[in-house]
C-alpha positions, 0 to 999 in steps of 0.5 A: 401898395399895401393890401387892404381887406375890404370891409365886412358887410352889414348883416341884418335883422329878421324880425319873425313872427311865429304862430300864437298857438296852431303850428300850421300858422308859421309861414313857410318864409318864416321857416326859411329865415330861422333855418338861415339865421346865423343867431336866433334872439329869443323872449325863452329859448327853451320855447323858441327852442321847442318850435324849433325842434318840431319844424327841424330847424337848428340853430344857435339861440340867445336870450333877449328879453326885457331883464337883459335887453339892455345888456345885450344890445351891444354884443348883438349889435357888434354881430350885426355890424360884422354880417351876421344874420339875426333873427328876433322871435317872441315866445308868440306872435309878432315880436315887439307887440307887447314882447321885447326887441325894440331896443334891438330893432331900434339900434339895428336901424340907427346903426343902419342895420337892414331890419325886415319884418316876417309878417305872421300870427299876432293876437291883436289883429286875430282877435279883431277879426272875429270880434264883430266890434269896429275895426276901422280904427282901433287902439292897443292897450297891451296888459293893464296895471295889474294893481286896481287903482291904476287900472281903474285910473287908465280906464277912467281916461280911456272911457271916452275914446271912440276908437275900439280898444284891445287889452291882454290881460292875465287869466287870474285878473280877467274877473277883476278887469271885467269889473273894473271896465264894466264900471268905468264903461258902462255896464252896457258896452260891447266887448268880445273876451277871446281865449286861447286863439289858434288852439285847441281849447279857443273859446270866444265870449260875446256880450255886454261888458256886464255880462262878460263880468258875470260869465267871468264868476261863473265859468271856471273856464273863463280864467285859463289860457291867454286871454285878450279882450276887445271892447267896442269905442266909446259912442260919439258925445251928443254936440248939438248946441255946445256954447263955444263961448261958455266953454272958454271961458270956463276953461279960462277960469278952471285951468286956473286952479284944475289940471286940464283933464279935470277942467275940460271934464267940468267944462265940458258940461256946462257948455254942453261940449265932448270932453274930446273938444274941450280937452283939446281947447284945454291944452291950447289955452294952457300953450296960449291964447285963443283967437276968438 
């Protein structure tokens, strides 16, 4: 009978989070996985490189960011299938959180690829925990547009939202951003700008979005470092009295000629309704009638 080689075995995916900023914050499972790793994948090798160099750890690198993400999913995936280790980083924080490797993440998983998580720093949840705003529920926006009509079109749909909001954004566009959030929001919205968490340069700005925009002219400081802004929820929308019949049918006769967004904005004034609940009634009526 004929010898057969078993299979190999499939290997598997560590996705790594390391620190933002302070190296102290890089766990010591973290250390143990990237010294294990048969190949580390990488957002910049030469600054996953230099982590590497000051915890001691050597090991093979290659590039995988979101201009060659696509072409290397299958060399990768052809390493992970044949038992390979690999461990995913981002140049900072948790990997996929506004970093590449989902593609890898996805694939590994669909090909049944173990995929473990390192749990670790991450600018979100750091920012979060020092804004003093509502972290019961929140919504990350990762980097605005960076041209401003875009951006000022994201914001005016984002204006409502009650959860609390946090956005990256780059040190150039942060006065302009304040700006466009301070018009769009409202000039008396809380919102905290964090700068360069973990490092030694942390600062933290608090006030009204109005005042975050000034400080944002006046301190030269304000513009240098990784920046991420925390803004509080859009406060609930007074409903008390809102006429459930004038609100269908408004909408019945504005989605006639208005997308749904726009409808339920007019609507909802003239009924005295949330935009929420008449956005919402908005898409049922487009799926089909309502029952009274």
């Amino acid at each position: 009978m004929a010898r057969t080689d078993p299979l190999p075995s499939p290997g598997r995916l560590e996705v790594v989070a390391t620190p933002i900023g302070n190296l102290g914050d890089l766990s010591s499972r973290a250390r143990e996985v990237l010294a294990a790793a048969d190949l580390i994948a990488a957002e910049d090798t030469r600054r996953t490189g230099q982590l590497l160099n000051a915890i001691g750890v050597r090991a093979p690198l290659v590039s995988l960011h979101d201009y060659n993400e696509e072409a290397r999913l299958e060399p990768l995936l052809q390493q992970l299938l044949a038992g390979k280790v690999i461990a995913l980083v981002s140049d900072a924080g948790t990997p996929l959180l506004s970093d590449p490797g989902f593609g890898l993440v996805r694939a590994a998983a669909a090909a049944g690829i173990e995929v473990r998580a390192v749990p670790g720093a991450s600018a979100i949840t750091a920012a979060l925990s020092i804004a003093g705003l509502a972290t019961d529920r929140f919504a990350f926006e990762g980097f605005l547009p960076s041209r401003a009509g875009e951006r000022r079109a994201l914001l005016a749909r984002l204006a409502a939202e009650p959860r609390t909001l946090v956005f990256f954004e780059a040190p150039h566009r942060i006065a302009a951003t304040l700006a466009d959030l301070a018009g769009s929001f409202g000039n008396q919205r809380a919102a905290v700008v964090t700068r360069e968490l973990t490092k030694m340069h942390e600062s933290v700005y608090r006030g009204t979005l109005q005042q975050l925009s000034v400080m944002a002219r006046e301190d030269a400081d304000f513009a240098r470092g990784e920046i991420t802004v925390v803004v509080a929820g859009a406060a609930p929308e007074r409903t008390a009295g809102a006429d459930s019949a004038l609100l269908t049918r408004a909408l019945q006769l504005l989605l006639q000629e208005l997308p749904p967004a726009r409808a339920a904005a007019i609507a909802a004034q003239l009924a005295g309704a949330t935009r929420s609940d008449a956005y919402e009634l908005a898409l049922k009526l487009r799926r089909g009638p309502v029952a009274d």
